[in-house]
C-alpha positions in Angstrom: 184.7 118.9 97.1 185.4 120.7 100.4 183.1 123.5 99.6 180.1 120.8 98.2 180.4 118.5 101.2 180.1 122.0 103.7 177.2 122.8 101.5 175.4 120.0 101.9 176.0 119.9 105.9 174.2 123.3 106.0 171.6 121.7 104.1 171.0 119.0 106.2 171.0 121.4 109.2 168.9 123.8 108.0 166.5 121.4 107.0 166.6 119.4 110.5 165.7 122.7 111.8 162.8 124.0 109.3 160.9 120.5 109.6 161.1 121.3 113.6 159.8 124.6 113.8 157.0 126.5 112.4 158.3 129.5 109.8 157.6 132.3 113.1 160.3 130.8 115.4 162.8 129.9 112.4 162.4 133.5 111.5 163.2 134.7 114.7 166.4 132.0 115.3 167.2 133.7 111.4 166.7 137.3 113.2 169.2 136.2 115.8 171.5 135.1 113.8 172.2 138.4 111.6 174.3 139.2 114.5 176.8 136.5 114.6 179.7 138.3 112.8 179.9 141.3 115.3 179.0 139.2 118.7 179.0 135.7 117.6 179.3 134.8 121.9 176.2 136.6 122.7 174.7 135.3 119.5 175.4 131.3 120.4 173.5 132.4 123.8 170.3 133.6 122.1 170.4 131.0 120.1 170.9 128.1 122.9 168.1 130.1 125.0 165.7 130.5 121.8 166.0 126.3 121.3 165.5 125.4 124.7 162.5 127.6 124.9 161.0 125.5 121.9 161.4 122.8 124.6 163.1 119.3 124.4 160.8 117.2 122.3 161.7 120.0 119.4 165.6 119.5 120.1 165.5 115.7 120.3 163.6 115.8 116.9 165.8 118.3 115.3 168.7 116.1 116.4 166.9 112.8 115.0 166.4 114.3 111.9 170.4 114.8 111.7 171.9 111.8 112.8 169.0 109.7 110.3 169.4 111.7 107.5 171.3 109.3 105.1 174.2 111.5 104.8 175.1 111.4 108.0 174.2 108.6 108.8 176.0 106.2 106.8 179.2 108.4 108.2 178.4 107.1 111.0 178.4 103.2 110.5 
């Protein structure tokens, strides 16, 4: 159940952060990421920088999506 309930995190991740962006920057935060194994420090950089140049509105949603999502929400509460 370990492995399902990690699954379905991912998911709910992943798809917080596809509504958010348009398929050109989720490519290039998927482009970043192919690094993570040999520098994953350098990689968590790009990454913050990459989401912050999206701006704050895009953050904040990605974030709402998250914490609404049923899921996790009603871990929450």
């Amino acid at each position: 159940t370990q492995t399902v309930s990690q699954q379905l995190t991912v998911s709910i991740f992943l798809d917080a952060i596809k509504d958010e962006l348009n398929g050109k920057d989720f490519k290039a935060i998927k482009e970043i990421m192919k690094d993570y194994e040999l520098e994953p420090e350098t990689t968590k950089t790009k990454v913050i920088a990459k989401i912050k140049g999206f701006g704050g509105d895009v953050l904040s949603n990605i974030l709402a999506n998250i914490l609404t999502n049923p899921t996790i929400y009603t871990g929450i509460l």
